[in-house]
C-alpha positions, 0 to 999 in steps of 0.5 A: 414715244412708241406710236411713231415706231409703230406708225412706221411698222404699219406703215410698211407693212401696208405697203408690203401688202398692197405691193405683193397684192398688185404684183399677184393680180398683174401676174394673173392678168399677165399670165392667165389672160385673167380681167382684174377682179378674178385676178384680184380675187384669186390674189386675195383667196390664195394670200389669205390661204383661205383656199376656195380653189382656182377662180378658173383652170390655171395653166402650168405657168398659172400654177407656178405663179400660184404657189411661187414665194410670194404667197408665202412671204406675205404670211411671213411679213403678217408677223413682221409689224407686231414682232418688236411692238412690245420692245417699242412700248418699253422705251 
């Protein structure tokens, strides 16, 4: 069966997000002094490449911290659940 292979997939990618979500709000609340919604707010603008702007001025550190890999691996692992679904489903 493939859905279990697929449950599994999602599974972690689930987790992938939600991980480099809370790490990307934990660093805004860290570094930018940020309460928890503006840093999750900007956590979410910023990996979802919507691009509104800074939720507030951001500090070289801040700045940093924004465009570090973490931004780009969370678009990098968008792709990871589905890339081997159609190899799942031919089994």
């Amino acid at each position: 069966m493939w859905w279990p292979v697929v449950r599994v997939r999602l599974t972690k990618f689930a987790l992938v997000v939600l991980g480099i979500t809370g790490v990307g709000t934990l660093g805004y609340m860290v570094l930018e002094g940020w309460h928890f919604i503006d840093s999750l707010y900007m956590t979410v603008i910023t990996l979802s490449t919507v691009g509104f702007g800074e939720v507030r001025p951001l500090s070289a550190v801040g700045r940093l911290f924004t465009s570090s890999p973490a931004a780009s691996s969370w678009r990098e692992s968008a792709r990871w659940p589905t890339s081997s679904v159609p190899s799942a489903t031919q089994s």
